[in-house]
Backbone as a printed PyTorch tensor [residue, N CA C, xyz], in Angstrom:
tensor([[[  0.8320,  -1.2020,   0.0000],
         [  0.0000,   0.0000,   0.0000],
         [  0.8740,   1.2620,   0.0000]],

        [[  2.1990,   1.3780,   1.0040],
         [  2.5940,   2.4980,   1.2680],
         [  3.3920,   2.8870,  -0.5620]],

        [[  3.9220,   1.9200,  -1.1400],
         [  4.5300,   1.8800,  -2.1650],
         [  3.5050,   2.0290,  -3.2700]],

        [[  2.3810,   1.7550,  -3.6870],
         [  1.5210,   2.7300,  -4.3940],
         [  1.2220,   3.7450,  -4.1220]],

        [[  1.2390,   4.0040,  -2.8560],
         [  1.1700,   5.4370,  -2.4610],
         [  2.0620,   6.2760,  -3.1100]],

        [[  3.6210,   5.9000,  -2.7200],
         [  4.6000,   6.4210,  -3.2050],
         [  4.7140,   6.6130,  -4.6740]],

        [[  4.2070,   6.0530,  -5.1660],
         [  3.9980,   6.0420,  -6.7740],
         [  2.8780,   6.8460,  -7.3250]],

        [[  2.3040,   6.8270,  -6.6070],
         [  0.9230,   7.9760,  -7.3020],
         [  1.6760,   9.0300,  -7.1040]],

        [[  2.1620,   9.7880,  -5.7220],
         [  2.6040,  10.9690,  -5.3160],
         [  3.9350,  11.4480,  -6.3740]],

        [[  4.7480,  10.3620,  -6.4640],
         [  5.9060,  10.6440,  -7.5290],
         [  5.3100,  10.8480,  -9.1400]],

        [[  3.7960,  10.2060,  -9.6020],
         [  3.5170,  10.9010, -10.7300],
         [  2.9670,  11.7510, -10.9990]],

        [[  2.3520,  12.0690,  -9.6620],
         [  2.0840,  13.5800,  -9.7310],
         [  2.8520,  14.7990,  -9.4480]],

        [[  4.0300,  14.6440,  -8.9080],
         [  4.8300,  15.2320,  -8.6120],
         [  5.5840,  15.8110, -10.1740]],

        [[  5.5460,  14.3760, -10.7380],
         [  6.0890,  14.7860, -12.1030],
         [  5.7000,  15.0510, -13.1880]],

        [[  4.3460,  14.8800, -12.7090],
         [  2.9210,  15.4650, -13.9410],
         [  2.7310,  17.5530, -13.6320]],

        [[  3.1430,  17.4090, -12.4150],
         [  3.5460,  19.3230, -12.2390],
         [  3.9980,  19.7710, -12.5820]],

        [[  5.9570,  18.4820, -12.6010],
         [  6.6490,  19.3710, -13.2060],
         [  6.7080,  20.1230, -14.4620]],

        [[  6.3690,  18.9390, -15.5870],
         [  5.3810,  19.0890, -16.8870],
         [  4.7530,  20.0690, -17.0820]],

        [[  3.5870,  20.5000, -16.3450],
         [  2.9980,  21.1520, -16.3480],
         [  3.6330,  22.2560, -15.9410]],

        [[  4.4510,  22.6690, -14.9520],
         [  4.9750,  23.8880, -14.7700],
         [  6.0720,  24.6020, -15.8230]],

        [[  6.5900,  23.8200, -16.7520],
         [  7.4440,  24.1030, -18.0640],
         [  6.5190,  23.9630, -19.0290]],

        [[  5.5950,  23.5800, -19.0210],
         [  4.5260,  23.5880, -20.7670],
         [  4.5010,  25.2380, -21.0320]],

        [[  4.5930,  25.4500, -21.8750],
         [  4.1580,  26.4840, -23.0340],
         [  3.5620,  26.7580, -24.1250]],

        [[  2.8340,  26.9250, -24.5410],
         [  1.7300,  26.8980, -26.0360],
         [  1.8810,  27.9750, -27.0420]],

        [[  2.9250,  27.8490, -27.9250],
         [  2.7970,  28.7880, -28.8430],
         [  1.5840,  28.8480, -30.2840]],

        [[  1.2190,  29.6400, -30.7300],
         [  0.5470,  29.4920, -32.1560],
         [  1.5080,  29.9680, -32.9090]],

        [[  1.4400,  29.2660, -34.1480],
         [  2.5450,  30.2840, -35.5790],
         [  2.0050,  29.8010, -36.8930]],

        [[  2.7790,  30.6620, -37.4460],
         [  2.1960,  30.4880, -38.9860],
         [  3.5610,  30.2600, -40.0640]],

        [[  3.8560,  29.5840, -41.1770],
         [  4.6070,  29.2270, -41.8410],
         [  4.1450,  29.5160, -43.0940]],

        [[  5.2140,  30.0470, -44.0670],
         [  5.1170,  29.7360, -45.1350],
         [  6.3360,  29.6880, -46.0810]],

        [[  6.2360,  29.0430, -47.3580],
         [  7.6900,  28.9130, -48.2760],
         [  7.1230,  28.5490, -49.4750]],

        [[  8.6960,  27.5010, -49.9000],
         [  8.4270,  27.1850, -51.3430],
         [  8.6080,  26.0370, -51.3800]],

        [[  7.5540,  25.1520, -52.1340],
         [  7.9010,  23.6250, -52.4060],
         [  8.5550,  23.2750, -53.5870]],

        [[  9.7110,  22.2210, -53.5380],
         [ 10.0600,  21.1350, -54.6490],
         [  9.5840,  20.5340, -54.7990]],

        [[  8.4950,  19.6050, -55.8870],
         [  7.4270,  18.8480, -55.4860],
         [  7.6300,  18.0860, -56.9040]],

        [[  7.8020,  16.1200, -56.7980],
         [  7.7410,  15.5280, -57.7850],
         [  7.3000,  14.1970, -57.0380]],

        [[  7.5100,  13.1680, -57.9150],
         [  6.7740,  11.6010, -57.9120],
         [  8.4610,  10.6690, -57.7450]],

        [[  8.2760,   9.8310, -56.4570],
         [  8.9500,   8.9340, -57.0980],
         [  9.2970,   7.5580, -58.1300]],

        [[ 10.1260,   6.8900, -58.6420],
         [  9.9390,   6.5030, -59.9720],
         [  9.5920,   6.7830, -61.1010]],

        [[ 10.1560,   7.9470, -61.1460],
         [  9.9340,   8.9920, -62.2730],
         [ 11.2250,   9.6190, -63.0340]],

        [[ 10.7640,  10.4180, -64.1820],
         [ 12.3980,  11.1360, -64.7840],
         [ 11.1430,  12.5450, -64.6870]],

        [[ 10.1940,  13.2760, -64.5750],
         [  9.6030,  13.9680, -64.2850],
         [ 10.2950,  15.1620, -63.8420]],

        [[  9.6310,  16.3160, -64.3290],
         [ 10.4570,  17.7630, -63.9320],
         [ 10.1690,  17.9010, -62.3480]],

        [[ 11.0520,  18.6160, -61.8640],
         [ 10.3990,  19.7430, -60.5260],
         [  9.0390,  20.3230, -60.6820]],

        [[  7.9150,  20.6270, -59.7180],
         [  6.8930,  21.4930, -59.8580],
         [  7.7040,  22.5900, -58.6300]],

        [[  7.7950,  23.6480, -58.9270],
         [  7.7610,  24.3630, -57.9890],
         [  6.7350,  25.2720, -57.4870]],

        [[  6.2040,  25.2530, -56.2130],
         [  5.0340,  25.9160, -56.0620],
         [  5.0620,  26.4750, -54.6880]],

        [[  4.2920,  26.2530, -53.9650],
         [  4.0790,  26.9780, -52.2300],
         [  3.6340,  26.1620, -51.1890]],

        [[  3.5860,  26.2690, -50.1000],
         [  2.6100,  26.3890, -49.2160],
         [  2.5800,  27.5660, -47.6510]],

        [[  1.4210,  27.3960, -47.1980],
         [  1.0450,  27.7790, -46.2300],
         [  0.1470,  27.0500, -45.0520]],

        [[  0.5390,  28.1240, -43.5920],
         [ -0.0260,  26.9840, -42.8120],
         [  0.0620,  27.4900, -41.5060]],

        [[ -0.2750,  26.7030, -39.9480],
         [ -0.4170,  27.4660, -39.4090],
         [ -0.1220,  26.3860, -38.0590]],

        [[  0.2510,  26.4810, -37.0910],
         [  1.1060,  25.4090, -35.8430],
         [  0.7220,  25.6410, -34.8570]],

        [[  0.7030,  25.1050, -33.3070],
         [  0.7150,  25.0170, -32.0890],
         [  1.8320,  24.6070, -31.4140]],

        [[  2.9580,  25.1160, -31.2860],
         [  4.1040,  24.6510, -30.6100],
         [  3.7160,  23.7710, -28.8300]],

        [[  3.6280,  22.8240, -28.7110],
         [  3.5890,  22.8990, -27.1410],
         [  4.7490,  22.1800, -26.6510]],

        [[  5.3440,  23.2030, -26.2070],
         [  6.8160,  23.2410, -25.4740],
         [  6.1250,  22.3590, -23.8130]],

        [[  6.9130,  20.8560, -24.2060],
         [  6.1590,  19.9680, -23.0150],
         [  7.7940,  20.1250, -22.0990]],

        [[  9.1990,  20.5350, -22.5710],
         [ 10.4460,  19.8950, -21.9250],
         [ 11.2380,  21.1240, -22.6560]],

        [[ 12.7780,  21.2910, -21.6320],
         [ 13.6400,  22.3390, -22.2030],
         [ 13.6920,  22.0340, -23.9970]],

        [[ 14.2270,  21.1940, -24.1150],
         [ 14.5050,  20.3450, -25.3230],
         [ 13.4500,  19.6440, -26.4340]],

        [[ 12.1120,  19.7710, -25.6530],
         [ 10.8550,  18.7170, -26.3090],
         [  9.8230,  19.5910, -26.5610]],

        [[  9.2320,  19.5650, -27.8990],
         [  7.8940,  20.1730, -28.5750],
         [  7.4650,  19.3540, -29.2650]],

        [[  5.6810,  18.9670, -28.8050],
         [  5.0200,  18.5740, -29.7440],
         [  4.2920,  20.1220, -30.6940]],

        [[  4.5060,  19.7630, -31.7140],
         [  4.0450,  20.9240, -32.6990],
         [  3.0330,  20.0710, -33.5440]],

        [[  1.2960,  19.8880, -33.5610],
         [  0.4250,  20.0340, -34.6350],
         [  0.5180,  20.9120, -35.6150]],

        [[  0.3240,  20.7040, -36.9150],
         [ -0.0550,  21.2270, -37.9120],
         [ -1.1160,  21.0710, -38.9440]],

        [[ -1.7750,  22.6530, -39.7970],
         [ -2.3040,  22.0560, -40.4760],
         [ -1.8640,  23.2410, -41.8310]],

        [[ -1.4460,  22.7250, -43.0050],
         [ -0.7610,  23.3570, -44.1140],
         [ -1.6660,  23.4940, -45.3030]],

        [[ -1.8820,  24.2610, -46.2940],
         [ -2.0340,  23.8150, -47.7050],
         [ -0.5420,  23.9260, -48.6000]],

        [[ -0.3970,  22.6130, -49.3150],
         [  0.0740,  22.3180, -49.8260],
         [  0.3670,  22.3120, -51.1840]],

        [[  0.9900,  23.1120, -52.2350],
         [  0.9290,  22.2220, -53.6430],
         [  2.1730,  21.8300, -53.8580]],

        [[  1.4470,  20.7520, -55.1290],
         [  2.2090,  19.3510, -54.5720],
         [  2.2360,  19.0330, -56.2900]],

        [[  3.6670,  17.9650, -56.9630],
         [  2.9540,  17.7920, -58.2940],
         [  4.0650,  17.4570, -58.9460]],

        [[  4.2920,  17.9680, -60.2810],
         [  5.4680,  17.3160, -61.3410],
         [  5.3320,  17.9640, -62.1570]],

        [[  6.3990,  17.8310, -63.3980],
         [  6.1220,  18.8810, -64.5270],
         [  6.4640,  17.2700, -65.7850]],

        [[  5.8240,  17.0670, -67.1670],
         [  6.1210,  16.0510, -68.0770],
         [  6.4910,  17.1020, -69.1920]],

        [[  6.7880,  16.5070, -70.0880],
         [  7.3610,  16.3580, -71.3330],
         [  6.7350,  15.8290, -72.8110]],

        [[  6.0970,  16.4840, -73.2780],
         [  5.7210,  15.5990, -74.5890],
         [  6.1690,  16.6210, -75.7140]],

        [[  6.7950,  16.0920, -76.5880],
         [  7.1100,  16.3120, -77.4480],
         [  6.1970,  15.9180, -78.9430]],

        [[  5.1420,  15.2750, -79.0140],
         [  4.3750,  15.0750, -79.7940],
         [  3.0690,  14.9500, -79.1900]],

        [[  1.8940,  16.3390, -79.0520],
         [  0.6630,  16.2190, -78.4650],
         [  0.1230,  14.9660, -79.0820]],

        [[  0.3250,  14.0680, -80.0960],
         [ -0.9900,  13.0800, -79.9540],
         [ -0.5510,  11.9410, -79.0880]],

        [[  0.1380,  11.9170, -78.0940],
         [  0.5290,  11.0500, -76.9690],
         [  0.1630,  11.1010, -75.7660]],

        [[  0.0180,  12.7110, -75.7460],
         [ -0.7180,  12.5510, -74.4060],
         [ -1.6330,  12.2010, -73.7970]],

        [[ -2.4920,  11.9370, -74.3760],
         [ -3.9340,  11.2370, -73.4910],
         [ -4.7070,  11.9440, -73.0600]],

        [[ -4.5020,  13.2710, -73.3930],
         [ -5.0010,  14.5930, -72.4750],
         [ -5.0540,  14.6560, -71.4500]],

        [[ -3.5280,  14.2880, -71.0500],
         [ -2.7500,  14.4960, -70.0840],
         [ -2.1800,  15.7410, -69.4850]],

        [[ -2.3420,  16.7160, -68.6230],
         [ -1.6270,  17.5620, -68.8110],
         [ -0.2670,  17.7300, -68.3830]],

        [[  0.6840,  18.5550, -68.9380],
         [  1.8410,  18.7450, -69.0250],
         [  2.3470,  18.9850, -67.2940]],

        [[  1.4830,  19.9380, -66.9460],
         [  1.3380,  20.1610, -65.6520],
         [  0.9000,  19.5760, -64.2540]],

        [[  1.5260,  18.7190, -63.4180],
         [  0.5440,  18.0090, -63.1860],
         [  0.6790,  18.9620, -61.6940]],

        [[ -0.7670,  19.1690, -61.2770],
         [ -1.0360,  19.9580, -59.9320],
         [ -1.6140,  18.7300, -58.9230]],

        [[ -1.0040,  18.3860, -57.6510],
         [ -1.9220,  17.8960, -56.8190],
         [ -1.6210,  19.0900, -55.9500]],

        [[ -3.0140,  19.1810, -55.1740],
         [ -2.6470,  20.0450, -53.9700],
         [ -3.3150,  19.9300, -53.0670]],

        [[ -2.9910,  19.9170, -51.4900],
         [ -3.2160,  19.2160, -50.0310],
         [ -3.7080,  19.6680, -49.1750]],

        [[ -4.3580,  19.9700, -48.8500],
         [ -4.8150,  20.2920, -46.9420],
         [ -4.1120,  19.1320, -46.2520]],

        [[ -3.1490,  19.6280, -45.5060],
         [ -2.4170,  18.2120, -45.0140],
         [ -2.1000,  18.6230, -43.1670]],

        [[ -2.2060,  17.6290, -42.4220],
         [ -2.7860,  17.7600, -40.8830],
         [ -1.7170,  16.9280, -40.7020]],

        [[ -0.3510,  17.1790, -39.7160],
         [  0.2010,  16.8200, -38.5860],
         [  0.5460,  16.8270, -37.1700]],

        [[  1.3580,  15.7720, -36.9630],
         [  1.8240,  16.3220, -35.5930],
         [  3.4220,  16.0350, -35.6730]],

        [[  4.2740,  16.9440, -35.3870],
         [  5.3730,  16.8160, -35.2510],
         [  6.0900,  16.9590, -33.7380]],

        [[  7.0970,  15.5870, -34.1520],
         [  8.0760,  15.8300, -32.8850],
         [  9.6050,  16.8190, -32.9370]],

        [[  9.6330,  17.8910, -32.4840],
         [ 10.5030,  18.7780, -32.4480],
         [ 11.3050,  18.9770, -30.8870]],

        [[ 12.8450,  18.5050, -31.4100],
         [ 14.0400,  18.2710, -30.7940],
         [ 14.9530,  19.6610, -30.8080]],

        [[ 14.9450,  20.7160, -29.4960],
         [ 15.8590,  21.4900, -29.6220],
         [ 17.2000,  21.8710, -29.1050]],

        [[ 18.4550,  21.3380, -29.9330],
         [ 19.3360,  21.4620, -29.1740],
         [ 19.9690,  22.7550, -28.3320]],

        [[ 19.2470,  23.7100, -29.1680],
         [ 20.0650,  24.7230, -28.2830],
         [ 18.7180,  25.7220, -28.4740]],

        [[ 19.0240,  27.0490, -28.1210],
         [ 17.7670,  27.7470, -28.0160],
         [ 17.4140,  28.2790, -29.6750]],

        [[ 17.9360,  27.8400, -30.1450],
         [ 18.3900,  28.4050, -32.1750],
         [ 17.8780,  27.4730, -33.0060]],

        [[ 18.9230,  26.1930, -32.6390],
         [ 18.8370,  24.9980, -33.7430],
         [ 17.7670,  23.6360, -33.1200]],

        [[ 17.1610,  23.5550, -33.8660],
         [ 16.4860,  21.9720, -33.6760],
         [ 16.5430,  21.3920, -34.9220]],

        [[ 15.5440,  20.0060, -34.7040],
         [ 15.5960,  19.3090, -35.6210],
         [ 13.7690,  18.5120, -35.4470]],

        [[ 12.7960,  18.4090, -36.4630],
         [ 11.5270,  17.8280, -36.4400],
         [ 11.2390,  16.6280, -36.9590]],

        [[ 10.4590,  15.9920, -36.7080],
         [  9.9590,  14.7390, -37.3810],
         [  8.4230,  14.2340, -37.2290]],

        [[  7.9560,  13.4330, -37.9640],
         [  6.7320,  13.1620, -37.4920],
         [  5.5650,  12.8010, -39.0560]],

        [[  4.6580,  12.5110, -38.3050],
         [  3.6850,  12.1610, -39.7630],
         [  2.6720,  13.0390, -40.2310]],

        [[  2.6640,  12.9590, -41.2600],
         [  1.5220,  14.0370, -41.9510],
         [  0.3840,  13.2020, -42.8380]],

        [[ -0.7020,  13.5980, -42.2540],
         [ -2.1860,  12.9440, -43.4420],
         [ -2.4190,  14.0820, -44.1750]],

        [[ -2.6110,  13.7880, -45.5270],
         [ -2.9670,  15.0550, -46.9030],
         [ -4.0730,  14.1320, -47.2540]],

        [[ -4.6970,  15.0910, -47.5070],
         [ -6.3510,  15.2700, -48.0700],
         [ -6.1350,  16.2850, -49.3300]],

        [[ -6.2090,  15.6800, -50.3760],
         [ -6.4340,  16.6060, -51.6230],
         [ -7.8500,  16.9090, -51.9790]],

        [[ -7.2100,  18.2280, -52.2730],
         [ -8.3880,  19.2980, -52.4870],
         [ -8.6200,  19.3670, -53.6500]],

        [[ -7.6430,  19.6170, -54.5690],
         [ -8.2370,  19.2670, -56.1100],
         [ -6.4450,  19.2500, -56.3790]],

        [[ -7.1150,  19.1900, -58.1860],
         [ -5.9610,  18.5160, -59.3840],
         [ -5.9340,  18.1890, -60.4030]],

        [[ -5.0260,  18.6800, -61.3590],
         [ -5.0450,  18.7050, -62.8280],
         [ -4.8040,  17.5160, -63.2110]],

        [[ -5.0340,  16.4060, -62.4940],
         [ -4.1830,  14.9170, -63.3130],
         [ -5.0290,  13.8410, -62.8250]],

        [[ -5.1080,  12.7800, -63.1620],
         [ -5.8530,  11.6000, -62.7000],
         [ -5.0530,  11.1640, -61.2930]],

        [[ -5.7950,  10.3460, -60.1930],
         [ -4.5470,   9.9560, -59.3050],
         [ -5.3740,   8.4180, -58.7780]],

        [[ -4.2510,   8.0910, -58.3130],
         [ -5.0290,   6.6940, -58.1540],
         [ -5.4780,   6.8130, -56.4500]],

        [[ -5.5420,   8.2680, -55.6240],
         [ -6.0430,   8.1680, -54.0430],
         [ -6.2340,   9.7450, -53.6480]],

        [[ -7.0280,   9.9610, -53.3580],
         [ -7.0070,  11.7310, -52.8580],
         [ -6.5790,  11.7940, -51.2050]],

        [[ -6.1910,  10.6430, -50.7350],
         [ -5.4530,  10.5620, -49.5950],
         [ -4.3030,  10.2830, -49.3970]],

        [[ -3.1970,  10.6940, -49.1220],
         [ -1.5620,  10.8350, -48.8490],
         [ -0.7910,  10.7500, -47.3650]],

        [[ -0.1330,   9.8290, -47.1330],
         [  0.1350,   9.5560, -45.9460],
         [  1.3460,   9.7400, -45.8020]],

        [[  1.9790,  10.5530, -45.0070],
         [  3.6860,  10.7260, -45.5230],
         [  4.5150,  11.3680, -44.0430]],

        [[  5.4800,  11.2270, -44.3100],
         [  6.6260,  11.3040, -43.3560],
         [  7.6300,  12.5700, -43.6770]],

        [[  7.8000,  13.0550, -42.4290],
         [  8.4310,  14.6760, -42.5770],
         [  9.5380,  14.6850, -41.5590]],

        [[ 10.3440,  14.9540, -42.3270],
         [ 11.9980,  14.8230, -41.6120],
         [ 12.9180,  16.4110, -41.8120]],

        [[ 13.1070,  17.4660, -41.1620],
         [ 13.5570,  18.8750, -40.6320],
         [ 14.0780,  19.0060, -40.0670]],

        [[ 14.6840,  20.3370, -40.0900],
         [ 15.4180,  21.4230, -39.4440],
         [ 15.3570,  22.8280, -39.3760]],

        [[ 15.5590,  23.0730, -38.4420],
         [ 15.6280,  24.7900, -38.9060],
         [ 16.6450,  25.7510, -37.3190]],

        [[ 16.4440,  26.8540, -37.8210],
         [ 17.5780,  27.8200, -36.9960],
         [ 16.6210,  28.8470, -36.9330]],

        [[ 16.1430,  29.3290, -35.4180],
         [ 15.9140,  30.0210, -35.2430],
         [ 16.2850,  31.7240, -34.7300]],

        [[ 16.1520,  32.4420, -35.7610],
         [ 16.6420,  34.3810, -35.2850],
         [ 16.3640,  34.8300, -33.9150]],

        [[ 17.4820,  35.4510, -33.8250],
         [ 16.8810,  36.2860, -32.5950],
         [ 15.7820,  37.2970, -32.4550]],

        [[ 14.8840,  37.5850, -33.3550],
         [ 13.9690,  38.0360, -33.3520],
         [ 12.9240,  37.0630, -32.9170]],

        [[ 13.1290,  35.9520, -32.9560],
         [ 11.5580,  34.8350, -33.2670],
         [ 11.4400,  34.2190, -34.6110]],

        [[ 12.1120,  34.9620, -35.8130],
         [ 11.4890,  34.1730, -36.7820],
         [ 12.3180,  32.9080, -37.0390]],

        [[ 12.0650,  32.3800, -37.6560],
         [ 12.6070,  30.6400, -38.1720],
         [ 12.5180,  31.0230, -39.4600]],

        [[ 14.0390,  29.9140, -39.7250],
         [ 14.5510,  29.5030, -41.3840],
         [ 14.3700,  27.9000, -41.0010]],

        [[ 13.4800,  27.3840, -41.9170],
         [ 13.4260,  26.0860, -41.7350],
         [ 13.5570,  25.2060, -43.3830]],

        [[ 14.0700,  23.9420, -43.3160],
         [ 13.6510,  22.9080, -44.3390],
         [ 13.5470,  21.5100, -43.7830]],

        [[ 12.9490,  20.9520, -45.1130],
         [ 11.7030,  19.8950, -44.6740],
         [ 11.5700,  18.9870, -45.9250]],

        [[ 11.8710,  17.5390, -45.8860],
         [ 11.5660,  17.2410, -46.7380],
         [ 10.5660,  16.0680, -46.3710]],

        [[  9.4390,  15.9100, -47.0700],
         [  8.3340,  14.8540, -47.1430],
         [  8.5420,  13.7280, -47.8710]],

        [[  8.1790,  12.4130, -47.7140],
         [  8.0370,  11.6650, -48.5380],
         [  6.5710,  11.2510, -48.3510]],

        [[  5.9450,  10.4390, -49.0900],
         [  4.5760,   9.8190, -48.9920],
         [  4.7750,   8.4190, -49.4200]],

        [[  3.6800,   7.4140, -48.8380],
         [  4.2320,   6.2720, -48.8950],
         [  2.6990,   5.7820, -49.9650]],

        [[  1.9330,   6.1510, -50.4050],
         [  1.0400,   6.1030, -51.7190],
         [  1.1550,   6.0750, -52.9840]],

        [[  0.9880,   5.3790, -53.9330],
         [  0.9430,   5.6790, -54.9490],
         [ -0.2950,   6.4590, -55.3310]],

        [[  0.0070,   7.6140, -55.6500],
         [ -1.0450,   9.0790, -56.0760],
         [ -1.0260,   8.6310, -57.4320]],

        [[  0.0290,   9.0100, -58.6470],
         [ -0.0530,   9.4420, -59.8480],
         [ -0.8610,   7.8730, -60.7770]],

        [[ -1.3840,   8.0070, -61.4350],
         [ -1.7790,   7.6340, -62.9900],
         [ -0.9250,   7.2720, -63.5730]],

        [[  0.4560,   6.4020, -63.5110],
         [  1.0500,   6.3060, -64.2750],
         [  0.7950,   5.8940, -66.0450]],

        [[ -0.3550,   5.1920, -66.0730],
         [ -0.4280,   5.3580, -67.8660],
         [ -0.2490,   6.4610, -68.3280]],

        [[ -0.6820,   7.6600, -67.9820],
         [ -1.0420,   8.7420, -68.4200],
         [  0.3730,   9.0080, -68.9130]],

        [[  1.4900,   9.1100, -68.4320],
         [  2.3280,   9.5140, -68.4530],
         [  3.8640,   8.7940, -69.1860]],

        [[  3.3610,   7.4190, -68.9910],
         [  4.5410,   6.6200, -69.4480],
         [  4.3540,   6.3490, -71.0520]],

        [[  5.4020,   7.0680, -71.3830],
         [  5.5600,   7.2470, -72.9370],
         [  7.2800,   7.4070, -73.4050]],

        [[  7.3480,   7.6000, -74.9640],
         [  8.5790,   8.4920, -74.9690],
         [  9.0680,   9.1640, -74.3590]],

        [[  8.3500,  10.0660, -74.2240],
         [  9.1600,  11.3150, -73.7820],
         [  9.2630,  11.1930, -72.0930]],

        [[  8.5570,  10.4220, -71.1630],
         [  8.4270,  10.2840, -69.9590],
         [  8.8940,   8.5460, -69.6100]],

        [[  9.4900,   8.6430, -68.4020],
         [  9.6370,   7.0510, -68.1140],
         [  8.9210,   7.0490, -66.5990]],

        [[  7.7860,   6.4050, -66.2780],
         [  7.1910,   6.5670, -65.4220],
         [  6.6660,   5.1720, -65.1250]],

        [[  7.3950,   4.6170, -63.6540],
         [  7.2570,   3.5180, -63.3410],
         [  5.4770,   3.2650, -62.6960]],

        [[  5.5520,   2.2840, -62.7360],
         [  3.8580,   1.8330, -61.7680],
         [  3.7650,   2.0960, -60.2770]],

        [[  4.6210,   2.3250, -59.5110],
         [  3.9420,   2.9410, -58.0820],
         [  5.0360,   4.7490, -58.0830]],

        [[  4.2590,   5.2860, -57.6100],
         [  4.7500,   6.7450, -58.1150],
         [  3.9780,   7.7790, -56.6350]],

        [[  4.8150,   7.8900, -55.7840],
         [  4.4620,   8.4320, -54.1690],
         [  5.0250,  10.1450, -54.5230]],

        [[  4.1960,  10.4680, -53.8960],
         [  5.0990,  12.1920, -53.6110],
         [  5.9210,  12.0030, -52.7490]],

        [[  6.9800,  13.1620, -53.4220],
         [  8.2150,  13.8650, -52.4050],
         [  8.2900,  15.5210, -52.3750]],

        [[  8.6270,  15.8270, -51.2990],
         [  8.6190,  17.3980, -51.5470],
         [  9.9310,  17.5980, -51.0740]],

        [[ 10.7220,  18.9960, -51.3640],
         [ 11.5580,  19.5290, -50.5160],
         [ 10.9850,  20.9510, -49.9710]],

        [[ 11.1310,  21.4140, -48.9090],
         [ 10.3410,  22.4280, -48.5300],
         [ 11.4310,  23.4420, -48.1890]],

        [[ 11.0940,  25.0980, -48.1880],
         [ 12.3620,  25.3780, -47.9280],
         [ 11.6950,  26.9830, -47.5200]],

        [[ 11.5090,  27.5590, -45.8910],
         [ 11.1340,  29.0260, -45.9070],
         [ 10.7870,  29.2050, -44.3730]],

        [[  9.8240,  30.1180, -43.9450],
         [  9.9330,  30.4480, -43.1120],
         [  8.7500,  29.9030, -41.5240]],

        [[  9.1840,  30.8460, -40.3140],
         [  7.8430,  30.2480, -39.5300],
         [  8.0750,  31.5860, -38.6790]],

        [[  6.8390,  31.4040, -38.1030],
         [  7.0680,  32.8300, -36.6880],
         [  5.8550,  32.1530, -35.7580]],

        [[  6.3190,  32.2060, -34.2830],
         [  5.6250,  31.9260, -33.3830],
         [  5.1560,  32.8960, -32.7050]],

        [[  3.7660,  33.0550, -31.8160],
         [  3.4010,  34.3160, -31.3170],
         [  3.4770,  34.0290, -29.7970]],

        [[  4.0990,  35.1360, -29.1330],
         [  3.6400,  35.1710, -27.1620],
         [  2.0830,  34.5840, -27.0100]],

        [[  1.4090,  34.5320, -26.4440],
         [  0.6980,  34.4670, -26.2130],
         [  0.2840,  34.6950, -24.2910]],

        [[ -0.1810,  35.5070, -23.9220],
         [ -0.3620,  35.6100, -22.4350],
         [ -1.5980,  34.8840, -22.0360]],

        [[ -0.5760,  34.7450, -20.5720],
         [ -1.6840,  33.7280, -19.8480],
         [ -1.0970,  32.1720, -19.8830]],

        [[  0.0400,  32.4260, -20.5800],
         [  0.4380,  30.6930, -21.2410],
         [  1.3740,  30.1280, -19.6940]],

        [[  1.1720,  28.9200, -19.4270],
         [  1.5930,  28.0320, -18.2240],
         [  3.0390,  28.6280, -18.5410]],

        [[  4.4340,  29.0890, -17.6610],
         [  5.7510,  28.5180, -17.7390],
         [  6.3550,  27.9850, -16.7460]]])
């Protein structure tokens, strides 16, 4: 008995401490995406996103950060003779409402490093796809200014096959049968005070 005792009191003791270092930031992000398919010879799409976070600083060193972004997302093809394409377009746009949670590691008060999973929900798109759902993995860094703002990059992979490959596999394109997004991400973030917040 006395030793469950002792054990409740020690997790609450350390459920305070927790609680007495939590912090809750909100922020907002935005940049530029590299965005193509893997198993592909497919161009770069370069495009954007935006988005918007909850930092919760649970440990000196430990943040869980939710997110939720829009995304575009996509590839660029090649045809050199329109009666091949399929009316296909050249362009291919997917683009995401995409919802995570990331685990963010900070070594010092500047530099960290993030990780964690992201679900995308496509919103629309210029191309056939074989899922309007995207499940993918996000691996970062960034350096934060002494002002507050953040330089961050980020690269995604997705573990789906999205693209249509008939559409695409021709001459001028070599486009294998499972074909996942990748992004490279590359820009900014800013977190806000917020009063009233636990420290």
């Amino acid at each position: 008995m006395k030793r469950c005792v002792a054990i409740i009191i020690l997790v609450f003791g350390l459920s305070l401490q927790v609680y007495s270092q939590t912090t809750v930031k909100p922020g907002i992000r935005v940049g530029a995406n590299f965005s193509n398919f893997t198993d592909s010879d497919l161009d770069f799409r370069a495009s954007f996103y935006i988005g918007g976070f909850a930092a919760v600083k649970l440990t000196r060193f430990y943040t869980l950060q939710p997110e939720i972004n829009y995304t575009q997302q996509g590839a660029k093809a090649t045809f050199s003779n329109p009666e091949i394409t399929n009316h296909a377009p050249e362009k291919i746009e997917f683009n995401y409402l995409s919802l995570g949670v990331l685990n963010k590691i900070t070594f010092t008060d500047k530099i960290f490093v993030l990780a964690g999973p992201m679900l995308d929900f496509k919103v629309n798109g210029s191309s056939n796809s074989n899922a309007d759902l995207d499940l993918a993995a996000t691996l970062g860094f960034g350096y934060t200014l002494p002002m507050g703002l953040t330089i961050e990059a980020r690269a995604k992979l997705g573990i789906i096959d999205v693209l249509e490959s008939d559409d695409y596999n021709n001459a001028d394109n070599d486009v294998k049968d499972w074909n996942s997004n990748y992004v490279f991400q590359i820009g900014i973030a800013y977190s806000f005070d917020v009063k009233g917040t636990t420290k």
